[in-house]
Structures are given as C-alpha cells and as structure tokens.
N, C-alpha and C positions, 0 to 999 in steps of 0.2 A: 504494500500500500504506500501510499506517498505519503511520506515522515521527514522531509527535510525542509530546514526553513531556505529564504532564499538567502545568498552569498550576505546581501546587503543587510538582512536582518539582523544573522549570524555575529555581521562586523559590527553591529553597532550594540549588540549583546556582549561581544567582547571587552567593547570601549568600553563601555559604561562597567563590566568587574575590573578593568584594570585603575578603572575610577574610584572604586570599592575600600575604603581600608584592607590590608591583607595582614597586617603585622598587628596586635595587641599587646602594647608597651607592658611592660609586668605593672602590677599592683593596678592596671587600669581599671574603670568599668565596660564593661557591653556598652557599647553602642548598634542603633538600626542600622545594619548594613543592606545591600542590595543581595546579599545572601543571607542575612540571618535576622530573625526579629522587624520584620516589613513587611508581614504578614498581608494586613489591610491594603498595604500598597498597591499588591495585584485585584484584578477584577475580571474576572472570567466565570461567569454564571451559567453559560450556557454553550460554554468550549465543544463539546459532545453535538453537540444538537446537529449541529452540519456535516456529521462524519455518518458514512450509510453505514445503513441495516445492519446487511451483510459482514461489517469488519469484528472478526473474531475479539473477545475483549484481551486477551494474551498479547494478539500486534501489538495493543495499544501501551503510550508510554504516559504512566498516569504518575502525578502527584499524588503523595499522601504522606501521613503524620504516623510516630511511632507512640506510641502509649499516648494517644488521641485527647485524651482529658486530664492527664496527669499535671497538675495546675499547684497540688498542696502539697505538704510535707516537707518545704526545702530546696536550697540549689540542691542538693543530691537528688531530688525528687524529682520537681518541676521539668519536663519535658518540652512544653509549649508556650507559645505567648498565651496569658491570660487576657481571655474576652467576653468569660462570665460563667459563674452555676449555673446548674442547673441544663446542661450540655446549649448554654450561649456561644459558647467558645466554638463549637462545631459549626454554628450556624457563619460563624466569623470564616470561617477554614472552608466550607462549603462555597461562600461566594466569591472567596480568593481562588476558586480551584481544585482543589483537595479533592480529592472523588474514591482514595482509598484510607479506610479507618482501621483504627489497632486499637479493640476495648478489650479491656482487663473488669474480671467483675468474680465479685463476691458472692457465693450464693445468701441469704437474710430471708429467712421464713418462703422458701421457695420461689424467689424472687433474688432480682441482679443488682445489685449496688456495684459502682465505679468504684474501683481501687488500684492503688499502687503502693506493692506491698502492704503494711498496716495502715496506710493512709487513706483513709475515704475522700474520695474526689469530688465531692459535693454535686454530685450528680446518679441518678440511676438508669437503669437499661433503659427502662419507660422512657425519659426523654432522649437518648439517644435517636430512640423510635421516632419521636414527637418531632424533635427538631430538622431528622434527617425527611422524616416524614414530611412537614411542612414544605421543606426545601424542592422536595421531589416534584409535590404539587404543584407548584409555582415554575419548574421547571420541567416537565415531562420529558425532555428530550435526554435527559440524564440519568448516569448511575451510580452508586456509590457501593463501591466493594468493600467487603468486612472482615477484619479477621477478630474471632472472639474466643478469648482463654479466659478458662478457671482461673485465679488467681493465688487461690488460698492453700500454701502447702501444710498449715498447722507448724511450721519450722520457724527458730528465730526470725526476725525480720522480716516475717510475709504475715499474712491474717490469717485467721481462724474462720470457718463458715459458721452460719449459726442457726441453728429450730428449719433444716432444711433435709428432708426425705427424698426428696426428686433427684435424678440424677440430672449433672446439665445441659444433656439433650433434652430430658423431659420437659427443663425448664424453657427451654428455646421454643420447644413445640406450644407450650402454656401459651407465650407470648404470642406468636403468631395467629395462634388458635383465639383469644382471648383478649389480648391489647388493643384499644381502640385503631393503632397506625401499625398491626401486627401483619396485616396483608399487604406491608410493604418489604416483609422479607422472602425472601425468595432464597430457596433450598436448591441448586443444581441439583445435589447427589451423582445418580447415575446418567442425567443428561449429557454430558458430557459439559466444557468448557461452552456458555451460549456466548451469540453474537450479541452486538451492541443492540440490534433491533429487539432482541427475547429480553434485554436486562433494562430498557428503560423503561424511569420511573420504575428501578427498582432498587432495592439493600440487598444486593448478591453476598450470600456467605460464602466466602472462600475456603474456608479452613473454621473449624472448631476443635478446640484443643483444650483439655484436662491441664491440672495445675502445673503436671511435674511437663506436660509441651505433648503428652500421645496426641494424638487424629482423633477424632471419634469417627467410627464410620457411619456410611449413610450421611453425611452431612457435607460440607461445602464441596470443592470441585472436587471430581474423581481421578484427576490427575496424581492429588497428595498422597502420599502415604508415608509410614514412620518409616519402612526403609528408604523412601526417595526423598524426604521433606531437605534435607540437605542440597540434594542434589541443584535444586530451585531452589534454592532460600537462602541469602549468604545473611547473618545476623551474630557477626562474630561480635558480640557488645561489651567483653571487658578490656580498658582502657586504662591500666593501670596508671598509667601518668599522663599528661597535655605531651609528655616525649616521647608518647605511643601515640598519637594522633596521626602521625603519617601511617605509622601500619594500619592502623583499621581504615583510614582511604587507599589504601592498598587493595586492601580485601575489597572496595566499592568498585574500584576502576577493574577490578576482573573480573569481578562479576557483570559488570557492563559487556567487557570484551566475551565472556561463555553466553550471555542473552543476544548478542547479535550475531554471534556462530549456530545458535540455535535452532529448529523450528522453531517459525512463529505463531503457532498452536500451542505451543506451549507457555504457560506463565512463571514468570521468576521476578521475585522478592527481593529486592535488596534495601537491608536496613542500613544506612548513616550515621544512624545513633549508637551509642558509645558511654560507657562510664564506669567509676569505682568509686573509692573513697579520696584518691587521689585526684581527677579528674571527675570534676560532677556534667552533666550532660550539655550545660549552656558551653561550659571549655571545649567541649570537643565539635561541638557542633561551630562556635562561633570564633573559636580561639582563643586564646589563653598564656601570659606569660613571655608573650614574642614567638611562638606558635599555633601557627594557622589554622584552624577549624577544618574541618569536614564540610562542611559550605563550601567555603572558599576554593578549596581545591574543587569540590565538583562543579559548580558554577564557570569557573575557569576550563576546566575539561572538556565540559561539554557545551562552551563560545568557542573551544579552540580546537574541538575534532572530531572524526566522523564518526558518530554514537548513533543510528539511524534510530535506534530502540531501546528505551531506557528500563523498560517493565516496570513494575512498580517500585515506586521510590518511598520507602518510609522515614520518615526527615523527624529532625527535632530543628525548634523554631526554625522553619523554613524562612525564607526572603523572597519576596515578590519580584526578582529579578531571575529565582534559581527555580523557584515553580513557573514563570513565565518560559523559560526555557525547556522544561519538561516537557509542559504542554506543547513547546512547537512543533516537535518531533512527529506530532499527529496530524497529516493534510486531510482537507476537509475535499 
C-alpha cells in the first residue's frame, strides 16, 4: 500500500527534529519537545477515514501509548502526559492520533479498575469504554486497537485483586455483554487479522493477557500466541540507567528493520518505553542527564530513513511531531 510521505514533507519533518532540543543539560527539567510531551500539538481525528476498506490493519503504521493511563504514582510511575481522570486523558491521545491503547487493570468485585502496579489510575474499564466509545461515535471512520492485561500478581510492588470470582475473560465478556459502550468491543478471535473496513468504529482486542503476560485464548488476534508473542512484540523495558537509553533504541530500530522485512499480514509491537529505578520512564523516553530519549532518536530515524512501516508504536509521552510522523507512513 502507499506509506511514504512525499521527499518535501519528509524534509521538513527532518528540519523541524533537528530544531528539536536533542541534548538535556543534567539536573534540567523536561521541556515540550517536538518529540516528547506535545501531545495536544498534533491533530489528526480522523487520519483513518480516507485509507480503504480493504487495507489489512497489520500494513498499517499506527501510533499508540504504552500503559495508556498511567498518570499516578510518581516519575517512576507516570507514563503519559496528564489530560484528566476518569480516562480524559485518552480522549486527549484519541484526537492527537493515538489509535493503539495498552490498559493495565485490576480485577475489584468483578469488574476492571486502571492500575499501575499498586497504583490506581483514577480511572476504570467502564470509561475507557465511554471515552473511547464517544470518540468512535463522532468518528466512525476509525479504530482503536487494544491491548489489555491483568495486572495484579499478589507480589511486592504490583496489586492485589479483590471480592472477584470471574476469570478475566469472563470479565471482558460481562463488559461487552452488559456495559452501556460494551458493543464497541470487538473480539477477532479466530477471524483472523480484519481489514480497516471490518474494525471501524470499533475497540479491536488485540491481545489479552493474564498478570504474569500468558495469551488467553479465544481472545484478541489469532496471530498471538505464548510461543510467538516474542517473535512480534519487541518490549524489552528494563532501563537500568538514562546510559542504557541507547540500547533499548537499539532494540526499537530492529524491530522496525524485522517489521518491514516482514509480511504485511502480519502485526508487530514495538514498545519505546523503558524504565527502572535508575531511569524513570519520562528519562528515557525524553532524555535525561545529556542523554537522548527514545523520542529523539526515533523521531530523527524515521525524518531520516526508509521505514515504509512502522507497526505499532507504543510510546510514553509521545510528541506531536513523532506521532505526526507515524501517521505519514499510511497513504490514503
């Protein structure tokens, strides 16, 4: 399919990251770059609408956020720009473009609460539904792809579930069955990988995944499984310093170069995001210390070479200049 912007676009998508802060003086703060935390700055509501039917959703090179609502708990925590409870902040990421989501959830009396780790994210499944819900309505030409895990391993530093008997497929099926904006999720399973025309105006589950990361089967694309989830999926996210920042954009830029050696049937993941207790996820995404973010370098990579397909890109604080770029990749 046609995925390249034109020479001139390319160039001035260049200029403008070489314009970009790329170094972060030590002891600085974050500033909005054109890669990182400029979120609002893009505006692409309805990028999809003009691409046909027919195009497999796997071709396509989608933005999207990594732990989608992770807002509370901390720089070690915080994954996103904050743009509100209650899944406000999704509706923010929706009109910038975002069209792939990563929710972490709690089970709570048989029902999903947002988490990271032990941290409630002041938001639950219900509005995810609601908000992504709304967005859809208003847009039918669109879709939003979902990846959704258990979160709670009962271990140090993650949560506990609580007063919940259902397993959380059952729970998923509750919701769809049951939630007012629940017929906005859409199950693939054994369909195989659908076209853009079968997923809009809809919440395609990609993947659902138990706490310790299994598959469940019967559930998102038939493509996944626990032997091949690797295979598609590069999410190498410990970061033990901002002077491991280059390897884990190491890992992003191969994974870019195995996605465009690939069939385009097929879909592959690549997370950006990164952290420890040395390096919290704003450092590595934006930079940190007088090195470079994981933005910065992919921003620049892909103004500076021939990436025709990027798959899905799971970002922390994305930049309106780095999600603009994604997007181009897709001809209408």
């Amino acid at each position: 399919m046609a995925g390249v912007a034109t020479s001139t676009a390319r160039a001035a998508l260049t200029f403008a990251a070489a314009l970009a802060v790329t170094l972060v003086p030590a002891g600085s703060a974050h500033a909005a770059t054109a890669y990182c935390e400029s979120l609002t700055d893009a505006s692409n509501q309805e990028w999809m609408s003009g691409l046909p039917d027919d195009t497999g959703l796997a071709a396509l090179s989608v933005p999207g956020t990594h732990d989608t609502l992770s807002l509370h708990g901390g720089d070690i925590t915080q994954t996103q720009e904050d743009h509100g409870d209650s899944a406000e902040t999704l509706t923010a990421q929706l009109d910038a473009g975002i069209r792939a989501i990563d929710i972490r959830v709690r089970k709570v009396d048989n029902e999903f609460t947002v988490h990271h780790g032990t941290f409630y994210q002041h938001a639950n499944f219900a509005d995810v539904l609601a908000k992504a819900g709304d967005f859809l309505a208003a847009h039918p030409g669109e879709t939003v792809l979902l990846r959704l895990k258990a979160e709670c391993t009962g271990e140090v530093g993650s949560c506990t579930d609580e007063s919940s008997d259902l397993s959380t497929a059952e729970i998923v099926d509750r919701y769809q069955q049951n939630d007012p904006n629940g017929h906005y999720l859409y199950n693939p399973a054994s369909d195989g990988t659908p076209t853009l025309g079968a997923a809009r105006g809809k919440i395609v589950l990609t993947a659902l995944q138990e706490a310790q990361g299994g598959l469940v089967g019967g559930y998102g694309l038939e493509q996944f499984n626990d032997d091949n989830w690797g295979d598609y999926v590069q999410d190498e996210y410990e970061v033990p310093t901002v002077g491991d920042i280059e390897q884990k954009w190491n890992h992003v830029r191969e994974h870019w170069d195995k996605t465009n050696s690939a069939d385009p049937a097929e879909m592959f993941l690549n997370f950006t995001s990164g952290s420890s207790l040395g390096a919290d996820p704003k450092d590595v995404a934006c930079g940190a210390s007088g090195a470079r973010g994981v933005n910065d370098h992919a921003l620049e990579h892909l103004g500076g070479n021939d990436v025709p397909r990027t798959g899905v890109v799971l970002m922390d604080f994305p930049g309106s200049d780095l999600i603009n770029e994604v997007i181009s990749r897709n001809g209408a």
